[in-house]
N, C-alpha and C positions, 0 to 999 in steps of 0.2 A: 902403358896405355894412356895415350888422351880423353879426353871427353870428347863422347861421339854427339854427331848433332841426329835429331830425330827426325822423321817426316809422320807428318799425322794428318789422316785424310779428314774434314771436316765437315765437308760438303760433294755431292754430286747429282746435277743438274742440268736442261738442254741449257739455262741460262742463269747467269750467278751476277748478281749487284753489290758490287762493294765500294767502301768508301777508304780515298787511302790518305790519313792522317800525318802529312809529311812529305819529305821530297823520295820517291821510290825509283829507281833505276830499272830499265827493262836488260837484265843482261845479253851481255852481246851485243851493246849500243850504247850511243851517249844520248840516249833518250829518257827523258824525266817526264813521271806522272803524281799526278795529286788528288785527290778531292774524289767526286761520285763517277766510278766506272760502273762499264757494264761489257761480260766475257758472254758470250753466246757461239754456237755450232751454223757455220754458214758456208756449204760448197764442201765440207768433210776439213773445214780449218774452222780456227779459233778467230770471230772478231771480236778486236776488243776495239769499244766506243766510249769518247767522253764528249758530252754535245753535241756535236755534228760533227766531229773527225770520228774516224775509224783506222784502226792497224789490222790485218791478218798476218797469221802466225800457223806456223804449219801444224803441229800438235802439241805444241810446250810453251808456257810465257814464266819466265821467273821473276818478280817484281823485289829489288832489294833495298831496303830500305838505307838512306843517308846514314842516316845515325840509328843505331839498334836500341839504344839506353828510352828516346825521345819521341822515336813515332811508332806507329801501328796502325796498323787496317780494321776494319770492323766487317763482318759479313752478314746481310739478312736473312731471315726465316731459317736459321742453323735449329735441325729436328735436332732434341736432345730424347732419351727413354727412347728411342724405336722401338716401334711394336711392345711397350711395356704399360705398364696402365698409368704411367703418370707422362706417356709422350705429348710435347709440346713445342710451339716454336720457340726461339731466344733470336736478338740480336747479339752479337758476340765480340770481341775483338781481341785481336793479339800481335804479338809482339814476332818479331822474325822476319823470316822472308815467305812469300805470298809466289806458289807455283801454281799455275793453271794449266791439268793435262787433258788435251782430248780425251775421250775414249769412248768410240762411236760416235753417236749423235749427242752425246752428252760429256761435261764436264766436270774433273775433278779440284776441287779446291783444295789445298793441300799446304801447312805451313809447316816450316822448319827451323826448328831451333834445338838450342842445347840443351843436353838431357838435363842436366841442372834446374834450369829456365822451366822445362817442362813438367820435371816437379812438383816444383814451388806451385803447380799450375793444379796438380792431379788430386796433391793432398788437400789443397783446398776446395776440388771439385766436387772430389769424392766423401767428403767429409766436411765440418766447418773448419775451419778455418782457426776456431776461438778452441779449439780442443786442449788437452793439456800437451805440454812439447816431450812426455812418455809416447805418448801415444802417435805424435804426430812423427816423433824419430823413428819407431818402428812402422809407421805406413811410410815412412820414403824409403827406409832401405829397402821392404817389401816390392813396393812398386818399382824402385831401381833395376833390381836386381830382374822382377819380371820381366821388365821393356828390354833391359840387358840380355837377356836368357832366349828372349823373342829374335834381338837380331844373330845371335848367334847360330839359331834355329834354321832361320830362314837364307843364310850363308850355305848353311851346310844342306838343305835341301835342294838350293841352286846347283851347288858345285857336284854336290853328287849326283841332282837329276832326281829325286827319290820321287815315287810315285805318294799322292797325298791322300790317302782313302779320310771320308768321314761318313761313311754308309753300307752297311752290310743290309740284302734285300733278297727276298724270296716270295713263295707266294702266302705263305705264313706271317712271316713277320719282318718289320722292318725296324732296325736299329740302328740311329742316326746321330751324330755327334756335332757341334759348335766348335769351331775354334777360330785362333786369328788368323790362319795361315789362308782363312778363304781372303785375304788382301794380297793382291799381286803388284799395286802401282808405291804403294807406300807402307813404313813399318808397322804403322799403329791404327788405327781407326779412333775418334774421339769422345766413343761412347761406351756405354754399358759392357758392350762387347768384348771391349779392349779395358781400355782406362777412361772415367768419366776424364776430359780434358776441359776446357773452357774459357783457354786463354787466359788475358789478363781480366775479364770479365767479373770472375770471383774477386771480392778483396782478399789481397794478401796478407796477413798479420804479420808482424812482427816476430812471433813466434811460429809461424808455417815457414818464416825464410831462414829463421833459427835452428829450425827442426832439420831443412834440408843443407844448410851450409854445416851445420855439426857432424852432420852425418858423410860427407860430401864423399863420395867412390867407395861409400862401404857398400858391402852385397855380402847376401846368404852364399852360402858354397857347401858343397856336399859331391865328395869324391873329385875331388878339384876343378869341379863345374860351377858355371853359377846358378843357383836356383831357379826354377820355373816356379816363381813363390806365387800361388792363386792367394783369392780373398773374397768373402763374399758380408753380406749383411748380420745374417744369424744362422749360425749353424745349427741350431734349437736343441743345442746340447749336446750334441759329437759328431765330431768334423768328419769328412768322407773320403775317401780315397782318389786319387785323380783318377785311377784307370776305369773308376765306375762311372765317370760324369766324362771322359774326353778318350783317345787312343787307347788303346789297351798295351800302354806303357806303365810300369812300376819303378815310382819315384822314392828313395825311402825316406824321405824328408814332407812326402805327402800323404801320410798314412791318418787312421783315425786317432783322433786326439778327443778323449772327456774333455769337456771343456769346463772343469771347474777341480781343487784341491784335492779330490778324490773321488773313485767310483760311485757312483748313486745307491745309494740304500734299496733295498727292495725292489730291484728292479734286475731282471735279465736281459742282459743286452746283445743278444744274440737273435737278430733281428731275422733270423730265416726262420723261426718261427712266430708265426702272424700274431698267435696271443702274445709272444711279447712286445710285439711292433704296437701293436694294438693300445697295449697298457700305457707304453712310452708317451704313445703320442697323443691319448683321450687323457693322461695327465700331467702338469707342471713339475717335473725334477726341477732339484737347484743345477743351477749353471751358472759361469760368469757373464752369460749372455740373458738369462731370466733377472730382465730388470724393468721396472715401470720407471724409475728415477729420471724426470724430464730433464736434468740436469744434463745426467751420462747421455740419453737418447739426442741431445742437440747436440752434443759434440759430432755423432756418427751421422744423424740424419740431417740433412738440411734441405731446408723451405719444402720442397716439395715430397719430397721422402717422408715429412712429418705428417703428409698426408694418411700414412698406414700405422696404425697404432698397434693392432694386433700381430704382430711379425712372430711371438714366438712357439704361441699356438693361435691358433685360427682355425675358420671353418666359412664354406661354401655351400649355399642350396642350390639344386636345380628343380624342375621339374621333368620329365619325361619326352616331354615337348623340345624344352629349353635344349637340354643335354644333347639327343637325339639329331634337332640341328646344331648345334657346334660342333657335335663329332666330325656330323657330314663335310658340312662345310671346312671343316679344317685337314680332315686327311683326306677327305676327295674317295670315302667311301662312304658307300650306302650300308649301314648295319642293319636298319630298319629300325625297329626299338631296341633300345639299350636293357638288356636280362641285368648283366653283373660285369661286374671288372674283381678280374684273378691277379692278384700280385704273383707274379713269377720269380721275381729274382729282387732283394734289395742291401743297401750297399749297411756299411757299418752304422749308416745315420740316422737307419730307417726309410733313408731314400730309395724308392721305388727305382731299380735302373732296368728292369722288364715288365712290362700291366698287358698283361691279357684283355680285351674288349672283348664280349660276349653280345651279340646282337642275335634277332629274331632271323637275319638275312646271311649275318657272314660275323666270324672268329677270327682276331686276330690281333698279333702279337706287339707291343708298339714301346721302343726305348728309344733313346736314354734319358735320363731325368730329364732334361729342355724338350724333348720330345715330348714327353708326356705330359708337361709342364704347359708346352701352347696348343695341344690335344683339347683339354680340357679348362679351358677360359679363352676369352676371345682375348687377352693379350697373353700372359704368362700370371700361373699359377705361382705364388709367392715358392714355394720348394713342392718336391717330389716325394716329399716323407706327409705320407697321406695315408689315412683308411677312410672304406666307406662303409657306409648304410643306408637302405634302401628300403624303401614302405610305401604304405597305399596301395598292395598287388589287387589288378584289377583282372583274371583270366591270366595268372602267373608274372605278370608286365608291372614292374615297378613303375608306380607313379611319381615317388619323390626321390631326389638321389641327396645324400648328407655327407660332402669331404668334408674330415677333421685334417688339418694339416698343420705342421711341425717346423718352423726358421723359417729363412729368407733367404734366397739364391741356393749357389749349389754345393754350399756347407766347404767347399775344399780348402784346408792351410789356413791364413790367418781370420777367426770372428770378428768384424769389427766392432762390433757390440760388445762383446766377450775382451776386447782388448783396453775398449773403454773404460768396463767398470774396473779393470784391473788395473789403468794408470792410475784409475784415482783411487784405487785402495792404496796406492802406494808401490806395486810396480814397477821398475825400470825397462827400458825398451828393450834392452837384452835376455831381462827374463822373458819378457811375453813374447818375444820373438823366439824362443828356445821352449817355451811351450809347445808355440802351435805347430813349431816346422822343429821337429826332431831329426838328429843326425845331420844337423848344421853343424858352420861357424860360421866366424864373422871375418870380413877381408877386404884389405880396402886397395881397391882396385887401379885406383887413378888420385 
């Protein structure tokens, strides 16, 4: 197998301003562009303008650069965090080639390069950069193997035609899932979603291009496939099943993992019952993810991520008012006032993957964890391993609502946090990757 190259959609917009740093070729021409363009939607084609010239292009522009090592594009107002509570704009740039696809009235920006290249791009996105190279070997295999695992996926859903459900609905209840597969023009998406990506924009270290030349075609495998290896922030103590957070597929390499030496003291973790969910999550167990160590915390979080301090337990207030509109306004129904919310079903992590909503107007059922996650906050609730409490009944009608909540994201496969404190206890990338993803190995692919 060679190294495949990636496409990662970046941007999509009726109009996209970019600057291109070098001599770029428009393929299928002997036409050379450089400096501040501008792609826009004009007549159901793409113009693209530099000063007063203009080209139209029927629905595709690939822009390739002279030399790959020396130039690069930059693109503005690139959203990074969608819909997350730290969404913002960046200037950005990278390295590759620059395609520009219709689609409708609007355009997708979309660059391509080598999964390598893309890497080098990810681990420093998703994490600093300055991390230790334990840590940063096991987030490239992790991520390889994912984005690997992705296009395979997406091969086989082509070829076979498979129909793509991510919604089961009734008049009860509606159980809704996230994945990547909602991308049809390209592999990956550059955010949250997918893989934080960010071009060459992050600095690279020394040791983030160490981490991934070391590593270079290794990938997780299980049953001679390559891994679907998920990851999230903090798993707040044990990691979750995929089929609870995505398809109701069973991975065995994505099952619940303690995330620390051994099972917790005094605690029952058998979270179908509420008093133990309860106990879990109104207190701090040790974990390799329960850490304040601003040391370990900068490695996983960067700049803006250091914005959340409380990731491993936390808690939200509302009031009556507050809550009562967010519901409305987010699932487009009228409860009336919010009575109570019933945990129905939750996953190994204490993550909530069914919540009952109990209204003065209307009952009803609402999953899966990201569901319930942008149910209840105007962007996304850090995780779904939640209980509440409620006070001030005015004529039976809660006035205050109190989430205690448990990690950060959707707990699945490897903690990043958890993976931290463990390179620097001493750790190698092999153990902590045979931690979190059981019924591995390691294989190098290319």
């Amino acid at each position: 197998m060679n190294e495949p190259k990636i496409s990662i959609g970046i941007l999509f917009e009726k109009s996209i301003k970019f600057e291109l740093h070098g001599n770029f070729r428009i393929k299928g021409s002997q036409q050379f562009l450089s400096g501040i363009c501008k792609a826009k939607v004009v007549n159901d084609k793409i113009e693209l303008s530099k000063n007063d010239t203009s080209l139209q292009f029927e629905n595709e522009i690939l822009l390739v650069p002279s030399n790959h090592s020396t130039e690069h594009f930059t693109l503005r107002d690139v959203i990074i965090g969608v819909k997350f509570h730290w969404e913002r704009k960046e200037k950005q740039s990278f390295k590759g080639w620059l395609k520009l696809l219709r689609v409708g009235n609007k355009i997708h920006a979309i660059n391509i390069v080598p999964l390598e290249e893309y890497l080098t791009s990810v681990i420093s996105s998703e994490m600093s950069a300055k991390g230790t190279i334990q840590l940063l070997k096991a987030h490239a295999i992790v991520s390889r193997s994912w984005v690997m695992a992705q296009l395979v996926k997406a091969k086989k859903i082509k070829k076979e035609n498979l129909a793509h459900e991510t919604e089961k609905k009734n008049e009860d209840e509606l159980i809704r899932w996230y994945d990547r597969e909602d991308h049809e023009h390209f592999d990956v998406c550059a955010d949250d979603h997918c893989q934080r990506y960010q071009g060459i924009t992050k600095i690279y270290t020394d040791v983030s291009k160490q981490a991934v030349n070391e590593t270079r075609g290794l990938v997780l495998m299980s049953n001679n496939e390559i891994c679907d290896a998920r990851f999230s922030k903090s798993c707040g103590g044990i990691s979750e099943a995929f089929e609870n957070v995505w398809e109701p597929v069973h991975y065995p390499y994505l099952i619940p993992v303690v995330d620390y030496k051994y099972e917790p003291e005094n605690y029952t973790i058998d979270f179908s019952n509420e008093r133990n969910a309860r106990k879990w999550i109104l207190s701090s167990p040790p974990a390799f993810c329960n850490t304040t160590d601003k040391q370990i915390l900068s490695q996983v979080l960067i700049d803006y991520d250091q914005e959340t301090t409380d990731f491993y337990r936390w808690k939200v207030e509302y009031t009556q008012t507050e809550l009562a509109e967010l519901i409305k306004e987010k699932s487009k129904i009228d409860f009336g006032e919010i009575l109570d919310f019933v945990p129905i079903q939750r996953g190994a992590s204490a993550r909530l993957i069914k919540l009952k909503v109990v209204g003065t107007k209307k009952t009803f059922i609402i999953g899966k964890e990201l569901e319930i996650r942008k149910l209840l906050s105007k962007s996304h609730l850090y995780s779904s391993a939640i209980v509440f409490d409620k006070s001030d009944e005015v004529n039976g009608v809660p006035q205050k609502f109190v989430l205690h909540g448990a990690g950060w994201g959707h707990g699945v496969g490897l903690c990043q946090i958890g993976a931290a404190l463990m390179s620097e206890s001493g750790f190698f990338f092999d153990e902590i990757l045979s931690h979190y993803y059981k019924n591995t190995v390691l294989k190098q692919v290319y």
